[in-house]
N, C-alpha and C positions, 0 to 999 in steps of 0.2 A: 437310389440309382446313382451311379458311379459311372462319369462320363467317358470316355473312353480315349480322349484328347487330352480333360484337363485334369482330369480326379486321379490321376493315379495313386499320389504319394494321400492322400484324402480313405480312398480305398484301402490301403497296405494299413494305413497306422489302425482301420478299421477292423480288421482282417479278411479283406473282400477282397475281389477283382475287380476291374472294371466291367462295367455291365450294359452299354447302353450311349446313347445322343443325347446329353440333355440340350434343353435352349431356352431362354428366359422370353417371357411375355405369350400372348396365344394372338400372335397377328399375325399374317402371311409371312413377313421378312425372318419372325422366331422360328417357325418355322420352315420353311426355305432352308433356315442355315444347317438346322438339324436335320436335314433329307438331303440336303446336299452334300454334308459328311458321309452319312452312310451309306448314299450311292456310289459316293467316291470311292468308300472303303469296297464295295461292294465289286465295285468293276477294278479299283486298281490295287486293290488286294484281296485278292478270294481268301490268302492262307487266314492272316487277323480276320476276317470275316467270318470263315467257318471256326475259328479259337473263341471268338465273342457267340455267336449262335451256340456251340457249344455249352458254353459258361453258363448264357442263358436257360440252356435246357435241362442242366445239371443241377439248380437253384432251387433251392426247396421254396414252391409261392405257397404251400398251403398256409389255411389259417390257424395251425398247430402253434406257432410261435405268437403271432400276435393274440390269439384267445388266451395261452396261457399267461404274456405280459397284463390284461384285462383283469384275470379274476386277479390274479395277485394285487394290483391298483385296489382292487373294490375293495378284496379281503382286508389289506393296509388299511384303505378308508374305512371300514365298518371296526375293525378293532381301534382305532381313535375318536371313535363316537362311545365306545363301552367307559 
């Protein structure tokens, strides 16, 4: 996830967009701050808001990427045990 306040140059050198609210910790105030950005964006910019929803729904989540990262890992691991 690539926050959408502070990750940008974090994203680019990645090759991603930003994607997302992050907020550190899982206690009310972490949260609060991460809901209160994206309401903000929500109401006081519909455009960024439908450009990040967008991004979001354009994002490949399947597990085609990470299951192929896996075997390779194992594959590597089990040829170092031969």
């Amino acid at each position: 996830m690539f926050d959408v306040d502070h990750d940008a140059a974090r994203a680019l050198a990645a090759g991603y967009e930003t994607n997302g609210f992050c907020f550190d910790g899982a206690d009310p105030p972490a949260l609060d701050y991460g809901l209160n950005r994206a309401i903000g964006m929500f109401y006081n910019d519909r455009r960024s808001w439908d450009a990040l929803c967008g991004r979001c729904m354009g994002a490949d989540w399947s597990w085609f990427g990470p299951a192929l990262d896996y075997v390779t890992l194992y594959w590597r691991a089990a040829q170092g045990r031969r």
